[in-house]
N, C-alpha and C positions, 0 to 999 in steps of 0.2 A: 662141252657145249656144242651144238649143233648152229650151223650157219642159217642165218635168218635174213630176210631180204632187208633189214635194216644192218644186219651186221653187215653184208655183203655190197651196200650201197653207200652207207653214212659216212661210215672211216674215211672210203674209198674216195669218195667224193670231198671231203674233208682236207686228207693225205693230198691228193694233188691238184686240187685247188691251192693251198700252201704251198707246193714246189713253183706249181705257176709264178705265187707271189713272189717265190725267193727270183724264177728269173728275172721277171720284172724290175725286182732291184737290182739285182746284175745288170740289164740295161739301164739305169738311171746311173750306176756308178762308171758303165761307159760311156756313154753321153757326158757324164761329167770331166772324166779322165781323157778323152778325147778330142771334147771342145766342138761337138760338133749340131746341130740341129735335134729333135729327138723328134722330132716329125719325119725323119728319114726312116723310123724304126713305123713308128706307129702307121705312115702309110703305107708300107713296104707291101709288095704282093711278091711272090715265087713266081707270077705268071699273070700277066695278062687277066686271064679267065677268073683267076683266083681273087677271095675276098682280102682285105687288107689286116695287116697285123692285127690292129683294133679289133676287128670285128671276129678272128681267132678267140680272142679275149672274150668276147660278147656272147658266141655260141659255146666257150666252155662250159662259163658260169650258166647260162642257159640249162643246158644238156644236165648240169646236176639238180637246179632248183626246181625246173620243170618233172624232171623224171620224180623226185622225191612229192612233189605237189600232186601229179595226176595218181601215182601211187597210193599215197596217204588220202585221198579228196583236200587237201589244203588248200589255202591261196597263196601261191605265190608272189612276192612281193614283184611289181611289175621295175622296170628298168627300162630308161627312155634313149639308152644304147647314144648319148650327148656323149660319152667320155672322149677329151681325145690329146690326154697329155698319159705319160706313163704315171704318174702319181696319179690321176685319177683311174686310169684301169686298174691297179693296188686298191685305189680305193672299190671298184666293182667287186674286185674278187674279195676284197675284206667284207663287203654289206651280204655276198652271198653266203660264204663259209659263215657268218656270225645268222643267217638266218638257216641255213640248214643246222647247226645247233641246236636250234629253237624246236625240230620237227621230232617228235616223239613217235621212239622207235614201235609202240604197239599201230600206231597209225598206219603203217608200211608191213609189220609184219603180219602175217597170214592171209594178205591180198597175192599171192601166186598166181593164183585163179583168175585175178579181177581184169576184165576185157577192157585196154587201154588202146584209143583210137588218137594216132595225132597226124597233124600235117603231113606234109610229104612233098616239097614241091607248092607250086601255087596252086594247083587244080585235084590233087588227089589227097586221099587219106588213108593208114595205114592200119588195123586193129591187129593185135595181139593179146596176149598174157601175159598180165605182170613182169612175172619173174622172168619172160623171155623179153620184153621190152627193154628191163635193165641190163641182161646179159648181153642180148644181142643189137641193143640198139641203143640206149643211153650211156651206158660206161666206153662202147668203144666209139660214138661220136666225140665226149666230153677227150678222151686219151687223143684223136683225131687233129683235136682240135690245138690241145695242150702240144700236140709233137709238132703241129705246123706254126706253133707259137715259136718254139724251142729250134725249129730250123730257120725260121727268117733271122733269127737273131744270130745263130750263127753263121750264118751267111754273110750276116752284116758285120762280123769280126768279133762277136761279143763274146766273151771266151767262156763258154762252158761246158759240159762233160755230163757224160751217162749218171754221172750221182747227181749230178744239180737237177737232173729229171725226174728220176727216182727217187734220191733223199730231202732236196730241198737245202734247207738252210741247215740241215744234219750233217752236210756232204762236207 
């Protein structure tokens, strides 16, 4: 079988949107184990300049529903980016995995071609090609996004490991 921009997208998007979820509960289980605030986690930033845990969270699930939406022509279900306890970030990334689910792979597949223009900043916009949008722009924003989720938390003592990234709750 030959790789198709649905194969190359859905799983993927899928796959670690579910690891996301597994760290998520590893931080609820230290928060709990802990005793400590979990608003320390959720507004944690690396830096000054940088967006907050939360909103790591915010542009993963983004980066995969939008990328599948503008692909397929779909509508993305919108998201009012309110969350701001860790059970409800779980809950974001549950409502996005369970509607990428929902996107049928002939939708996506053989749009390679199809000229995808998105944001960029507040003033500019960007066009490409499909299948270069997902490769070069969707899947390594969404991974971006996932790894700067994955480092605040260990930063903040939450103990996890190359497999809790990669495998999820398999690990």
């Amino acid at each position: 079988m030959s790789i198709t921009l649905a194969s190359a997208s859905l799983p993927v998007f899928e796959h670690f949107l579910g690891n996301l979820r597994h760290l998520l509960t590893k931080a609820q289980a230290d928060v709990s184990a802990r005793g400590y605030d979990e608003q320390a986690l959720v507004q944690f930033r690396l830096a000054p300049d940088m967006l907050p845990f939360k909103a790591q969270i915010f542009i993963a699930c983004d980066a995969a529903k939008l990328c599948a939406s503008r692909i397929g022509g779909l509508d993305a279900p919108i998201f009012e980016n309110t969350e701001n306890t860790l059970a409800e970030l779980i809950g974001r990334v549950d409502k996005t995995i369970a509607w990428l689910k929902t996107v049928p792979a002939d939708a996506i597949d053989g749009q390679e071609a199809k000229e995808i223009t998105i944001p960029v900043g507040k003033n500019r916009t960007l066009t490409m090609r499909a299948e270069d949008y997902l490769k070069t722009w969707a899947l390594p924003n969404m991974f971006f996004h996932i790894t700067t989720a994955y480092d605040i938390l260990r930063h903040n003592g939450v103990v996890l490991g190359k497999a809790d990234y990669l495998a999820g709750a398999a690990a």
